[in-house]
Biopython code that builds the backbone (N, CA, C, O; Angstrom):
import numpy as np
from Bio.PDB.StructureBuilder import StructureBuilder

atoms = [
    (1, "UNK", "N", (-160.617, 12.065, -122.048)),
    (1, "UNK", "CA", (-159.790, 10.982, -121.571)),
    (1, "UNK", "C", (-159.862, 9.790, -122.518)),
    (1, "UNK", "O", (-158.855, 9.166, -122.852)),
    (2, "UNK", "N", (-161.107, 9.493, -122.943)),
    (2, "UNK", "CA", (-161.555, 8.545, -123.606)),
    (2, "UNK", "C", (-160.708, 8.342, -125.470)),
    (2, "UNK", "O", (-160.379, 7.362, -126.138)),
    (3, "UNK", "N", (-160.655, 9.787, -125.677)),
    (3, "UNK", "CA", (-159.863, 10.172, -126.746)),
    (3, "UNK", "C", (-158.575, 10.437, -126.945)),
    (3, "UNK", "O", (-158.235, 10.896, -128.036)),
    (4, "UNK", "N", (-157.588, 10.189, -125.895)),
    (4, "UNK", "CA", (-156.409, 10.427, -125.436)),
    (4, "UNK", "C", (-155.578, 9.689, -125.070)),
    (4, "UNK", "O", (-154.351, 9.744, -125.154)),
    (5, "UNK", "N", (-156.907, 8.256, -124.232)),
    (5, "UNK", "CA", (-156.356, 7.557, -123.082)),
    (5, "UNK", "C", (-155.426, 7.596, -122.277)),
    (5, "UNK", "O", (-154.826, 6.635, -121.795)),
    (6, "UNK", "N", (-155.200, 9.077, -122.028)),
    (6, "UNK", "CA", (-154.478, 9.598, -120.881)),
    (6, "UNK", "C", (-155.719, 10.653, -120.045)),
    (6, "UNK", "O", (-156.843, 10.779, -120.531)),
    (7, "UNK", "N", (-155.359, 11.264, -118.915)),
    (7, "UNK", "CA", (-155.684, 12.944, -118.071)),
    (7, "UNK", "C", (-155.092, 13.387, -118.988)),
    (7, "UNK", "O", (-154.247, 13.761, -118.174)),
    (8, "UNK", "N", (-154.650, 13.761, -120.031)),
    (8, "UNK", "CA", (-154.017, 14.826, -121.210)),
    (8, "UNK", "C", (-155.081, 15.791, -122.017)),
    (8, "UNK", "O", (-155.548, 15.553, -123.131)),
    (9, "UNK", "N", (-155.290, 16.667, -121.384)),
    (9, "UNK", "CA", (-156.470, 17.509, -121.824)),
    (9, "UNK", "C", (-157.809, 17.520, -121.286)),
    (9, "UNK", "O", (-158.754, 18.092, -121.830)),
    (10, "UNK", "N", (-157.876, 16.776, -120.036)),
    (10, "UNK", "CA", (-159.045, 17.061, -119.273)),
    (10, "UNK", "C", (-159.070, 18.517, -118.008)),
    (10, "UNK", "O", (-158.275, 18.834, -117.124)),
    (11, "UNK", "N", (-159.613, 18.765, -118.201)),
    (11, "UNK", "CA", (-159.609, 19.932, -117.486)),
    (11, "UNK", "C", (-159.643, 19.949, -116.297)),
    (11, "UNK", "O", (-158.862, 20.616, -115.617)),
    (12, "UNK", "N", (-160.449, 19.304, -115.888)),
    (12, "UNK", "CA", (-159.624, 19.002, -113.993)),
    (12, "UNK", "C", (-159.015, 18.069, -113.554)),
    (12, "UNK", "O", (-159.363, 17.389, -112.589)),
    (13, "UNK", "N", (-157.798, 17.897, -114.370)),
    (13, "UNK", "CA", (-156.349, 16.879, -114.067)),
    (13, "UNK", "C", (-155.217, 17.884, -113.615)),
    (13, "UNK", "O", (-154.859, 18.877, -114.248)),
    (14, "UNK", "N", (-154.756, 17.478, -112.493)),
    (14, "UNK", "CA", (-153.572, 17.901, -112.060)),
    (14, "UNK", "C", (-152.279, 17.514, -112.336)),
    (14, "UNK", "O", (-151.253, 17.981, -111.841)),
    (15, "UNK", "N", (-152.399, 16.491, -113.286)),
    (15, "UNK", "CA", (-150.989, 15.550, -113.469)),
    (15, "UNK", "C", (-151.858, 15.077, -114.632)),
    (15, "UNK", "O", (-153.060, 14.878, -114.805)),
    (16, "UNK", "N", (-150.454, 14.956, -115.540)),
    (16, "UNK", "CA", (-150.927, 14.849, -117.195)),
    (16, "UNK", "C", (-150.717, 12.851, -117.388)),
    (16, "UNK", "O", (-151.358, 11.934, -117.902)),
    (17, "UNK", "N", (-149.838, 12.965, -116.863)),
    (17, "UNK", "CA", (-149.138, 11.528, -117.380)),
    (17, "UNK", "C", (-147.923, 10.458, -116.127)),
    (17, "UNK", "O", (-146.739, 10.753, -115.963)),
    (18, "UNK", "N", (-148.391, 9.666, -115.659)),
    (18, "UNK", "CA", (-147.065, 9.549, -114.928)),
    (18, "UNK", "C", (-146.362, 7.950, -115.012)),
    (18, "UNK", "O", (-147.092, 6.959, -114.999)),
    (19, "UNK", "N", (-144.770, 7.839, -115.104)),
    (19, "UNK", "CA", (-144.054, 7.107, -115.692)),
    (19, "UNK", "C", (-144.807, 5.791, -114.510)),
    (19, "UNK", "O", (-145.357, 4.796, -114.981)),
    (20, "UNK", "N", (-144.721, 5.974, -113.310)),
    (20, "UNK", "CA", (-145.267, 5.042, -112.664)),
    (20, "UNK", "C", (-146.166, 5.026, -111.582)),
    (20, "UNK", "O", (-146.039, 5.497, -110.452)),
    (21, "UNK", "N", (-147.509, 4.136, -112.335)),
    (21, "UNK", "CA", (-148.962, 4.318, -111.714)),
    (21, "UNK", "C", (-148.877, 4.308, -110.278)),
    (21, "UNK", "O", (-149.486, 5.017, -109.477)),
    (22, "UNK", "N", (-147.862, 3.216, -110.028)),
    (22, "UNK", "CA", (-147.699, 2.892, -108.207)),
    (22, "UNK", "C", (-147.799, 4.156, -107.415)),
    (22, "UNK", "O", (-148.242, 4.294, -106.275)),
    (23, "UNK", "N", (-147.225, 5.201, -108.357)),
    (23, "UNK", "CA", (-146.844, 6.407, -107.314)),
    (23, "UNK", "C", (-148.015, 7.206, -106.850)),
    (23, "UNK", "O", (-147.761, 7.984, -105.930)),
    (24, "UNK", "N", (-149.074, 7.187, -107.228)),
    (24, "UNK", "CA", (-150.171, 7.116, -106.886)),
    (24, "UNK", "C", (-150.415, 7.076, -105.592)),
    (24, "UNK", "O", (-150.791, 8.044, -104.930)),
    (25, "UNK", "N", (-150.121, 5.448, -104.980)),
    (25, "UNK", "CA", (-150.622, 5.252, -103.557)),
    (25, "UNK", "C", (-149.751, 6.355, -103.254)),
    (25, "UNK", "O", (-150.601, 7.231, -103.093)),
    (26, "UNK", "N", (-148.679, 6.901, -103.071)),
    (26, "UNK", "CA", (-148.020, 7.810, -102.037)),
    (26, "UNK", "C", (-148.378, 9.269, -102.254)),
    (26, "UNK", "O", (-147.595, 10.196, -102.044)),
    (27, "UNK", "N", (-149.998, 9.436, -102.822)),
    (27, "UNK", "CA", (-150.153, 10.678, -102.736)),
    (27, "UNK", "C", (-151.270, 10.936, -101.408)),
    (27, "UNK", "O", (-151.974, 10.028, -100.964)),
    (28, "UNK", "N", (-151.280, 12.283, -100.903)),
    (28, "UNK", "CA", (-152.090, 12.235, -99.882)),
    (28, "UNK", "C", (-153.389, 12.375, -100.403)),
    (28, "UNK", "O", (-153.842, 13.019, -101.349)),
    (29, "UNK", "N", (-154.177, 11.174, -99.067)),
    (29, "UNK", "CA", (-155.652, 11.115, -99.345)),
    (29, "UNK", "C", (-156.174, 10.780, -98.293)),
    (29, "UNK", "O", (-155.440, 10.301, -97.429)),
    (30, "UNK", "N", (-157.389, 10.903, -98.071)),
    (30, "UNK", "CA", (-158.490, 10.549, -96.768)),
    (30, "UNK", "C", (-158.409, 8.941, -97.002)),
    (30, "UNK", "O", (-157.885, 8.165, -96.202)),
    (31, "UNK", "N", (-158.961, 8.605, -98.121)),
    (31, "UNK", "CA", (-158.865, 6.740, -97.965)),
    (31, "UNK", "C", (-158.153, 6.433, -99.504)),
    (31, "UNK", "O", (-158.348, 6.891, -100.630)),
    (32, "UNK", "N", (-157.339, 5.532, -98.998)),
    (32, "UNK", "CA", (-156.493, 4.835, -100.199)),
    (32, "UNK", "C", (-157.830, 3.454, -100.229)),
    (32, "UNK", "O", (-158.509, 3.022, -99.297)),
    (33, "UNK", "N", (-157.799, 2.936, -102.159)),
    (33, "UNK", "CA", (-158.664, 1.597, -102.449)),
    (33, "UNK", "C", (-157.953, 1.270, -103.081)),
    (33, "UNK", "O", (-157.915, 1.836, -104.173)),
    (34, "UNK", "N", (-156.964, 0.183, -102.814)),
    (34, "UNK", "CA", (-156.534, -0.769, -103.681)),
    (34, "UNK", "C", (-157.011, -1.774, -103.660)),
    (34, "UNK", "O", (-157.125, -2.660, -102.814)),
    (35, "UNK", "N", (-157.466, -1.566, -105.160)),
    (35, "UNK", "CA", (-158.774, -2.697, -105.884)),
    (35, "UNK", "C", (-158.193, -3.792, -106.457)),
    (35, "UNK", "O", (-158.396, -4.713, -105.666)),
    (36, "UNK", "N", (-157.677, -4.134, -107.251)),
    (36, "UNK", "CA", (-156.867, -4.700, -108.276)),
    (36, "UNK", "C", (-155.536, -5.783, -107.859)),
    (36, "UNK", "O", (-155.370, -6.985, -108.069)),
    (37, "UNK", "N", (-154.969, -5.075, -107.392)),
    (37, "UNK", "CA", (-154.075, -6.596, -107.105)),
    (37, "UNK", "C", (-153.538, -6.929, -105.635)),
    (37, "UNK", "O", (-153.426, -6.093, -104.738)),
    (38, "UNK", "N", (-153.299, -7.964, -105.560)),
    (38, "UNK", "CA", (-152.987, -8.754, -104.234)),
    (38, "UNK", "C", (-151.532, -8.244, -103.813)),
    (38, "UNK", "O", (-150.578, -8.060, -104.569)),
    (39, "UNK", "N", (-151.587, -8.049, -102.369)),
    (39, "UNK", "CA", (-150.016, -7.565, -101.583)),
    (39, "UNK", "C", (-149.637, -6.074, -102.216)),
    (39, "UNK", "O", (-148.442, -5.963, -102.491)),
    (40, "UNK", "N", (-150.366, -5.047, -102.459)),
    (40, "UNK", "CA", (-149.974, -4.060, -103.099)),
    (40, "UNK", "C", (-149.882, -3.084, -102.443)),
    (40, "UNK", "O", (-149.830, -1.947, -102.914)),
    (41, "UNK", "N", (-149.853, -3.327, -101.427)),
    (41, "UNK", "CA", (-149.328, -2.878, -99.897)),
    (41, "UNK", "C", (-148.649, -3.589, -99.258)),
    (41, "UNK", "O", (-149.193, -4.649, -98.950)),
    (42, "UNK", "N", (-147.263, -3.391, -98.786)),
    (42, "UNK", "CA", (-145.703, -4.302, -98.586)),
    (42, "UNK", "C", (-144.779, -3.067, -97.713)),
    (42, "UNK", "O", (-144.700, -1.849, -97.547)),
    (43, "UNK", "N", (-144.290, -4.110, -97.391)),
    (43, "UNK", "CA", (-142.667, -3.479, -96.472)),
    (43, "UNK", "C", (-142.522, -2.429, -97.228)),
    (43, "UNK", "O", (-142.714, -1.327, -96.712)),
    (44, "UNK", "N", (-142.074, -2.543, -98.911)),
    (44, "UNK", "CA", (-141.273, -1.685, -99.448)),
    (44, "UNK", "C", (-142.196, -0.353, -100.050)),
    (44, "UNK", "O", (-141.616, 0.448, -100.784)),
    (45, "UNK", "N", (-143.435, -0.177, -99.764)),
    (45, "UNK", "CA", (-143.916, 1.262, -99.659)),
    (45, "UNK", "C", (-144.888, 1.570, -98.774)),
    (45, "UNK", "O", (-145.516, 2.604, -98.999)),
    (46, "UNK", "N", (-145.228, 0.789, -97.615)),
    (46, "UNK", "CA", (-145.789, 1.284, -96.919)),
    (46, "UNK", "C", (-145.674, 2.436, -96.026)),
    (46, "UNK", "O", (-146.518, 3.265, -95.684)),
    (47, "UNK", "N", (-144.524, 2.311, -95.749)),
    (47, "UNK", "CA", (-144.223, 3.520, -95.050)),
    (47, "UNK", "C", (-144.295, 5.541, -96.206)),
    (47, "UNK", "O", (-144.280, 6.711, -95.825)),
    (48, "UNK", "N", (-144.361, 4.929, -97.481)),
    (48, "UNK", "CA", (-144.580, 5.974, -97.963)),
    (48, "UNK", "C", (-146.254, 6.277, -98.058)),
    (48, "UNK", "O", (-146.413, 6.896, -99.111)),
    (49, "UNK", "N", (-146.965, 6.174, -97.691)),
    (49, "UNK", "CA", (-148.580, 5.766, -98.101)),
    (49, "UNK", "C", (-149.090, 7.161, -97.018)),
    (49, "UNK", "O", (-148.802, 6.998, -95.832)),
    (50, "UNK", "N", (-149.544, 7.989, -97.249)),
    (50, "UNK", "CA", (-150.176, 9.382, -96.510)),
    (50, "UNK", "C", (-151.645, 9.333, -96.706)),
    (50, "UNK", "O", (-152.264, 10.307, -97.134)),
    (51, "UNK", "N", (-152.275, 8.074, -96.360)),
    (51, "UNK", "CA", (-153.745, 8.366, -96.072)),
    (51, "UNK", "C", (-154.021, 8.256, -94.707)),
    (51, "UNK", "O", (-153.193, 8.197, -93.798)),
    (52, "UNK", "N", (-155.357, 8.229, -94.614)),
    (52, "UNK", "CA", (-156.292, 7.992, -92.810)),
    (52, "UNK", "C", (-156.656, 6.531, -92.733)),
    (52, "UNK", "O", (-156.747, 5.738, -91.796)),
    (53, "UNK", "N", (-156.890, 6.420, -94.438)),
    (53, "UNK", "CA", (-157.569, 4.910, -94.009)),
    (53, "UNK", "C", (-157.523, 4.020, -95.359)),
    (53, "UNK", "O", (-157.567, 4.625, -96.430)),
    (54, "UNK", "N", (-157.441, 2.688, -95.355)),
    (54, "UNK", "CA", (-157.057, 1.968, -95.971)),
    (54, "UNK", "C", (-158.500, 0.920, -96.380)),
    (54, "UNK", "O", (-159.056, 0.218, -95.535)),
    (55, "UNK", "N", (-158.884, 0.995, -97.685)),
    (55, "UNK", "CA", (-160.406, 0.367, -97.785)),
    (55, "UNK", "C", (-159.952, -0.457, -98.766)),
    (55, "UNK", "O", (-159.570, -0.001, -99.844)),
    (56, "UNK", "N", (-159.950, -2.378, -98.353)),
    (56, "UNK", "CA", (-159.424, -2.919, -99.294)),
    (56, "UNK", "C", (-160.474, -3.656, -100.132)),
    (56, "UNK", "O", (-161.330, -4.510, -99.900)),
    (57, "UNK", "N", (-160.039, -2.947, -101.236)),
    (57, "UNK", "CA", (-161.012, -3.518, -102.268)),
    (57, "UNK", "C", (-160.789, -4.372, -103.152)),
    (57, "UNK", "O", (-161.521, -4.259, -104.136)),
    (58, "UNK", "N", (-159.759, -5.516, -103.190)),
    (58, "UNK", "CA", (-158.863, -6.328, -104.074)),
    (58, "UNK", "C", (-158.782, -7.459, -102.828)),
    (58, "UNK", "O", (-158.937, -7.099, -101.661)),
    (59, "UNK", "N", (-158.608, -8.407, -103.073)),
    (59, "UNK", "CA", (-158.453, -9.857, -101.876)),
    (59, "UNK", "C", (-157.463, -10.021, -101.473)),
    (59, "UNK", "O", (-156.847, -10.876, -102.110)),
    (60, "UNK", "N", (-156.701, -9.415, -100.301)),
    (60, "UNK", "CA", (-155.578, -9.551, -99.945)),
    (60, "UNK", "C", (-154.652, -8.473, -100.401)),
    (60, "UNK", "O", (-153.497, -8.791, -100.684)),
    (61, "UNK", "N", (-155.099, -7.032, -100.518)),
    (61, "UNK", "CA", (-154.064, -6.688, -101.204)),
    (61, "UNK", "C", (-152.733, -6.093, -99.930)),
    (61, "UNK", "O", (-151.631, -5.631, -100.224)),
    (62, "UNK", "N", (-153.136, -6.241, -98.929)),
    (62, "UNK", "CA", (-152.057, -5.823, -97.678)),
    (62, "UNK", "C", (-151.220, -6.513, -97.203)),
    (62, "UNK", "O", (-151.152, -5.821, -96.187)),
    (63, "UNK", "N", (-150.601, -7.172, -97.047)),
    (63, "UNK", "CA", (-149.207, -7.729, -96.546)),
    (63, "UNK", "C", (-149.575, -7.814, -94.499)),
    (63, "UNK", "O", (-149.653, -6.939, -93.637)),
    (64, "UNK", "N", (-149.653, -8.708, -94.483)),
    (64, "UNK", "CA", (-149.466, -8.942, -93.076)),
    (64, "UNK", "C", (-148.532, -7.669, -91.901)),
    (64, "UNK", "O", (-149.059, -7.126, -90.930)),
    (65, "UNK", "N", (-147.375, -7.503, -92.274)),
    (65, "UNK", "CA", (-146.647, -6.657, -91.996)),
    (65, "UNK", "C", (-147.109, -5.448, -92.224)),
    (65, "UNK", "O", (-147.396, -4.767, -91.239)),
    (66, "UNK", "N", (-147.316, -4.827, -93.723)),
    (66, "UNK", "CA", (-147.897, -3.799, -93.376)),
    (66, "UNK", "C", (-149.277, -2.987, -93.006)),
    (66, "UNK", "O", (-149.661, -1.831, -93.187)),
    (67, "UNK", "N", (-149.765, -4.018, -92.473)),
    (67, "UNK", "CA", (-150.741, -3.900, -91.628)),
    (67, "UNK", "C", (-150.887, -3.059, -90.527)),
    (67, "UNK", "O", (-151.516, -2.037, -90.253)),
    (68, "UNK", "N", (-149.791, -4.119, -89.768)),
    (68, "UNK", "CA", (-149.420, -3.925, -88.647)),
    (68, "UNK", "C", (-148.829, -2.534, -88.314)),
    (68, "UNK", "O", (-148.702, -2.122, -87.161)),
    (69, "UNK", "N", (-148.480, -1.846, -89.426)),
    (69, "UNK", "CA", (-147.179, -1.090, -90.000)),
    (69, "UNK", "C", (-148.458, 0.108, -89.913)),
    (69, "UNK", "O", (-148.079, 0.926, -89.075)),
    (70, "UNK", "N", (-149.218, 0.336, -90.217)),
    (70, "UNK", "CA", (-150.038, 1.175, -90.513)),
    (70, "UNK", "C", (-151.070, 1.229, -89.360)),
    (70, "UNK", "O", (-151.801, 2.213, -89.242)),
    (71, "UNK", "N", (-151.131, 0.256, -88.572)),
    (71, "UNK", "CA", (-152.286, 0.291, -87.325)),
    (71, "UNK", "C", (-151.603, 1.010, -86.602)),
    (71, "UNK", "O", (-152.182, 1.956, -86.069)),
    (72, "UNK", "N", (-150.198, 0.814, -86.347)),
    (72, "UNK", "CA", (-149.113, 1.702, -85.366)),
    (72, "UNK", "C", (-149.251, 2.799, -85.877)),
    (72, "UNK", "O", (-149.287, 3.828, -85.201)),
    (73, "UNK", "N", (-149.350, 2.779, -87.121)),
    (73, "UNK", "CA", (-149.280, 4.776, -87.211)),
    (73, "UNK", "C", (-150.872, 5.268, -87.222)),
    (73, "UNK", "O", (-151.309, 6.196, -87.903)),
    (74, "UNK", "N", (-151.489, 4.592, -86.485)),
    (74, "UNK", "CA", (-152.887, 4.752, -86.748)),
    (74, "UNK", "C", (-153.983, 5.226, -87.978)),
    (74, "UNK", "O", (-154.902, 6.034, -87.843)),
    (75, "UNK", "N", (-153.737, 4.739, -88.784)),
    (75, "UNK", "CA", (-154.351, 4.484, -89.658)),
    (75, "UNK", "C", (-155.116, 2.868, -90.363)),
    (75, "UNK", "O", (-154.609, 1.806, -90.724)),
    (76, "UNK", "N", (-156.437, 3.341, -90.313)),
    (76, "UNK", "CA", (-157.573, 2.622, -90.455)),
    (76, "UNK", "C", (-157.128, 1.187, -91.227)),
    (76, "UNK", "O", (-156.081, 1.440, -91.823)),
    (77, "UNK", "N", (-157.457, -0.017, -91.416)),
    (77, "UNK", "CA", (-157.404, -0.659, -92.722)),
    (77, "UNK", "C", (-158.738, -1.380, -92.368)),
    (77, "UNK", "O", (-158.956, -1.973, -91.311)),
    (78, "UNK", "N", (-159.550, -1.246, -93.358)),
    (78, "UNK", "CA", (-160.515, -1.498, -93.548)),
    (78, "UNK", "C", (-160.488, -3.164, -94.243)),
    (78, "UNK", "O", (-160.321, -3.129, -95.462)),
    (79, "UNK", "N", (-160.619, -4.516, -93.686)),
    (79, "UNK", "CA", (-160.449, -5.693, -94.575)),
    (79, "UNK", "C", (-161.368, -5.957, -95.284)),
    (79, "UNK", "O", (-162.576, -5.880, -95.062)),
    (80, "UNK", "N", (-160.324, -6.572, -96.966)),
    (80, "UNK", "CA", (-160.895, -7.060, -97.920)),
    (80, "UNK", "C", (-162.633, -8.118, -97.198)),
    (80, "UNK", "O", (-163.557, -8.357, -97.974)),
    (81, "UNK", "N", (-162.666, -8.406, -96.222)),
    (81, "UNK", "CA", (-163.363, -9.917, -96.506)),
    (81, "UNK", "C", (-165.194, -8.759, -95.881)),
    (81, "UNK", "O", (-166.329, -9.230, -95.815)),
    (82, "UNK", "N", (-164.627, -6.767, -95.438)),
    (82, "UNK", "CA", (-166.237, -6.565, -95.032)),
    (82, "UNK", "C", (-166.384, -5.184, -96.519)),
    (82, "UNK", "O", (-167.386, -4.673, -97.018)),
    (83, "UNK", "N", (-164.946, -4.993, -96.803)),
    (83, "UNK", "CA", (-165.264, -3.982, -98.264)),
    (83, "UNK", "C", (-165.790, -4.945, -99.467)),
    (83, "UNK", "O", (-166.725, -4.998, -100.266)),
    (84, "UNK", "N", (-165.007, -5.433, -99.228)),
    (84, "UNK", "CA", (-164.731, -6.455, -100.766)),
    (84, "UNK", "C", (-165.989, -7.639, -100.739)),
    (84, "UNK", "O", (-165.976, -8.388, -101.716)),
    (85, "UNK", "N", (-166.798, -7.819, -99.977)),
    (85, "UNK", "CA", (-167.328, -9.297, -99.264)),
    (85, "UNK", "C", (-167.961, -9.796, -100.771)),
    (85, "UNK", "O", (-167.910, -10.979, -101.108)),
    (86, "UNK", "N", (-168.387, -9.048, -101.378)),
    (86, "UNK", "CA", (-168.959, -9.963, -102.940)),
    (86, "UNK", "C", (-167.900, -10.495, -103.706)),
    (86, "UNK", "O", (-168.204, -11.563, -104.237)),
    (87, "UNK", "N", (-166.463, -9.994, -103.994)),
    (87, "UNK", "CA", (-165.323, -10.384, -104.751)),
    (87, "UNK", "C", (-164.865, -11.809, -103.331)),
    (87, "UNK", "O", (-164.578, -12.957, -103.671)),
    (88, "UNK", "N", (-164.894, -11.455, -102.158)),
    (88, "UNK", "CA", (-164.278, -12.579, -101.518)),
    (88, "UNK", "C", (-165.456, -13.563, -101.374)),
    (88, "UNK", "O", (-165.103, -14.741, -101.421)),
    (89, "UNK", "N", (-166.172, -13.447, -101.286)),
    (89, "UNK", "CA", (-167.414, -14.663, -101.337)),
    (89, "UNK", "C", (-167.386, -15.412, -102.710)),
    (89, "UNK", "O", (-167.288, -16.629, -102.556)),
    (90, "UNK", "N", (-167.432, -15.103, -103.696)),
    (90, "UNK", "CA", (-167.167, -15.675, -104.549)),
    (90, "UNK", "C", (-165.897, -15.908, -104.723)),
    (90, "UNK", "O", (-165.865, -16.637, -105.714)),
    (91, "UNK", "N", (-164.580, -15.692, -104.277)),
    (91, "UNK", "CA", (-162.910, -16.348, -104.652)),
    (91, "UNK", "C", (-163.458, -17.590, -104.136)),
    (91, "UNK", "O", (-163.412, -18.618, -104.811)),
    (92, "UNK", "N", (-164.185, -17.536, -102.499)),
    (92, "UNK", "CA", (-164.257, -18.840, -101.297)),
    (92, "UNK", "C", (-164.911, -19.433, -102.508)),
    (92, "UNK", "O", (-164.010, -19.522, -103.342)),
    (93, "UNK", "N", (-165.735, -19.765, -102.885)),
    (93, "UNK", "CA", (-166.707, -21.010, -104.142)),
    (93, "UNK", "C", (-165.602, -21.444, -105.167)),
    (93, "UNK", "O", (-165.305, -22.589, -105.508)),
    (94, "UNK", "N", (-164.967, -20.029, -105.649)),
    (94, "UNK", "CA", (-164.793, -20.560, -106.885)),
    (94, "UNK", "C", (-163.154, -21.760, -106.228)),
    (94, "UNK", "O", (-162.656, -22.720, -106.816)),
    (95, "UNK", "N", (-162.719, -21.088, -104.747)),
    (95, "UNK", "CA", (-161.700, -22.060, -104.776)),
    (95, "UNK", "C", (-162.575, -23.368, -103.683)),
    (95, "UNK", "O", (-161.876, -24.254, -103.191)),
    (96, "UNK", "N", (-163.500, -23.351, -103.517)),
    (96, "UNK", "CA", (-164.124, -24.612, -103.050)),
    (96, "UNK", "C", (-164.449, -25.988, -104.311)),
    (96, "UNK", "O", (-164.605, -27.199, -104.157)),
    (97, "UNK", "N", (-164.450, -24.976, -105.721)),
    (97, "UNK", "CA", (-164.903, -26.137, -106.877)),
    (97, "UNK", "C", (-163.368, -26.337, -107.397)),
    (97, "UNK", "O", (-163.116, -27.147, -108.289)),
    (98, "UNK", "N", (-162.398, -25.569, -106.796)),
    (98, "UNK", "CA", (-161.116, -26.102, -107.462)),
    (98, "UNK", "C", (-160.814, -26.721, -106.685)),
    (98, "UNK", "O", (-160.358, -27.770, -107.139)),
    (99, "UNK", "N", (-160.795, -26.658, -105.169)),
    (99, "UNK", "CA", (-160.662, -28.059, -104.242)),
    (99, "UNK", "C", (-161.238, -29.586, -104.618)),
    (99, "UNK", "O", (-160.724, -30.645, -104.259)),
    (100, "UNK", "N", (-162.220, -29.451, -105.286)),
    (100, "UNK", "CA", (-163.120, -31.055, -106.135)),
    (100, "UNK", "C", (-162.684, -30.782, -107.101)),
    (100, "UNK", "O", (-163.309, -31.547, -107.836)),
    (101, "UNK", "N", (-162.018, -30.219, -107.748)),
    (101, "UNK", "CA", (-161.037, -30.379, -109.575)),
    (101, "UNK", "C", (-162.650, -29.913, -110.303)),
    (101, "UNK", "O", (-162.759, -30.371, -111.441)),
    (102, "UNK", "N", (-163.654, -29.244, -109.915)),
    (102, "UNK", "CA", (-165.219, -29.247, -110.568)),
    (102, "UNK", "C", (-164.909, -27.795, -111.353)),
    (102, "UNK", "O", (-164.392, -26.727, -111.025)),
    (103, "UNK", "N", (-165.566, -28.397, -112.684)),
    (103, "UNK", "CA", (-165.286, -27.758, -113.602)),
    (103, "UNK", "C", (-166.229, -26.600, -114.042)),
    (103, "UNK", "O", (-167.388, -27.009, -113.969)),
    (104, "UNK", "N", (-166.186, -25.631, -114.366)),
    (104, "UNK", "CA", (-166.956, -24.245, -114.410)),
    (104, "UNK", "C", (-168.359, -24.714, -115.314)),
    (104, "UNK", "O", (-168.183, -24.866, -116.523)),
    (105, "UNK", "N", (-169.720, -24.943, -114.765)),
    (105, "UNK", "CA", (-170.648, -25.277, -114.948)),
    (105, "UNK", "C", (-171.327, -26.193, -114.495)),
    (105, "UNK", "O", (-172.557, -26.166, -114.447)),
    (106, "UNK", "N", (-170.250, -27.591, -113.906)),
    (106, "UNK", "CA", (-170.767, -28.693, -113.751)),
    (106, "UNK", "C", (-171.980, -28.231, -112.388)),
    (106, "UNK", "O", (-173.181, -28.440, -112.555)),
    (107, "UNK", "N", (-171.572, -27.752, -111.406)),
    (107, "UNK", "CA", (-172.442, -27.653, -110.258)),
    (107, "UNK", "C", (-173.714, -26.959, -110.424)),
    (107, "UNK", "O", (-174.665, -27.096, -109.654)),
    (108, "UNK", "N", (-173.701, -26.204, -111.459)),
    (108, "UNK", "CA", (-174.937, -25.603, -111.602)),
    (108, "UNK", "C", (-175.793, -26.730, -112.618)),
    (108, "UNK", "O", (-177.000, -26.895, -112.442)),
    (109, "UNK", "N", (-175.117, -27.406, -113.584)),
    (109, "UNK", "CA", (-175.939, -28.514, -113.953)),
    (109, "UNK", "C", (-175.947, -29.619, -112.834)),
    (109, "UNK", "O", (-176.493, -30.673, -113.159)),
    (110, "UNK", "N", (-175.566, -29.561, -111.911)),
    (110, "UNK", "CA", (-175.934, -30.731, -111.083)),
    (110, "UNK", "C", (-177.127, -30.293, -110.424)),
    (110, "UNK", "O", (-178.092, -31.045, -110.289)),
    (111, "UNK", "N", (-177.105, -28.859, -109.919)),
    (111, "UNK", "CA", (-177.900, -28.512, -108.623)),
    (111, "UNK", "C", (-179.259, -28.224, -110.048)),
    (111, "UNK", "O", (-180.335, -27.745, -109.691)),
    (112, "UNK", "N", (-179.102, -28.465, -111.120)),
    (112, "UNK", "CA", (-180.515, -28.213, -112.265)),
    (112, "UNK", "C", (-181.485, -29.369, -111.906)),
    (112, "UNK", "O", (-182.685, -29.500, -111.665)),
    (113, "UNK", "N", (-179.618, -30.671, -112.047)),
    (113, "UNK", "CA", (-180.718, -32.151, -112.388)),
    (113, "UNK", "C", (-181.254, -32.484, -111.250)),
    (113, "UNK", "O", (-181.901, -33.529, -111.186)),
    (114, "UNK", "N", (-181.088, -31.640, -110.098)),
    (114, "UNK", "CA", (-181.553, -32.389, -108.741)),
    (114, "UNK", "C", (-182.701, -31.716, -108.674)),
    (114, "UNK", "O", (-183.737, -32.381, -108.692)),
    (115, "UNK", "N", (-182.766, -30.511, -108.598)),
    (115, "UNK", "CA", (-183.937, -29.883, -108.617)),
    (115, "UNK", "C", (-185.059, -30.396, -109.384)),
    (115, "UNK", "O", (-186.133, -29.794, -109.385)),
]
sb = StructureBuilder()
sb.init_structure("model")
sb.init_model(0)
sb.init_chain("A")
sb.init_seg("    ")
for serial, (resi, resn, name, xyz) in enumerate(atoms, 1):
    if name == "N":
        sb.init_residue(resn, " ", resi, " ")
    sb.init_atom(name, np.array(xyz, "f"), 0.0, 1.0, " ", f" {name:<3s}", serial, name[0])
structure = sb.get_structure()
């Protein structure tokens, strides 16, 4: 893979190459993880999505709606804030020092000089 940077010649790949990664979520699986980006679960493919359960590993990546959309068809969603809790514990800080305009270091040299 590493030499290819594709599944193109690995031996237990079922699919060599595909024009679009998205299509992915709509393959069947026990648990879908969308890690990576926010709302990547929406109106416009949720209803294609054939897993049991939904483990969000990205901050927000579900859409309010299709949430809802997926609890009706009973399937699991697991929230970003008890999968994810180290990526969302740290967004909460890092947007608590952008709430004080505090700049990436200052607080840890503050909490130095107090100590």
């Amino acid at each position: 893979m590493v030499e290819n940077g594709t599944l193109d010649g690995y031996p237990g790949a079922t699919e060599q190459e595909l024009e679009n990664p998205l299509s992915f979520m709509s393959k069947k699986c026990d648990g879908l993880i969308p890690a990576a980006t926010e709302k990547s679960i929406h109106n416009g493919n949720v209803d294609s999505l054939d897993c049991k359960a939904v483990f969000e590993g990205a901050n927000g990546p579900t859409t309010y709606a299709a949430e809802a959309k997926l609890t009706e068809r009973g399937i699991v969603v697991a929230p970003d804030m008890l999968v994810n809790g180290g990526g969302v514990t740290c967004s909460y800080f890092e947007w608590l020092k952008n709430l004080d305009h505090v700049a990436p270091g200052k607080m840890t040299k503050k909490y130095e000089e107090q100590s």
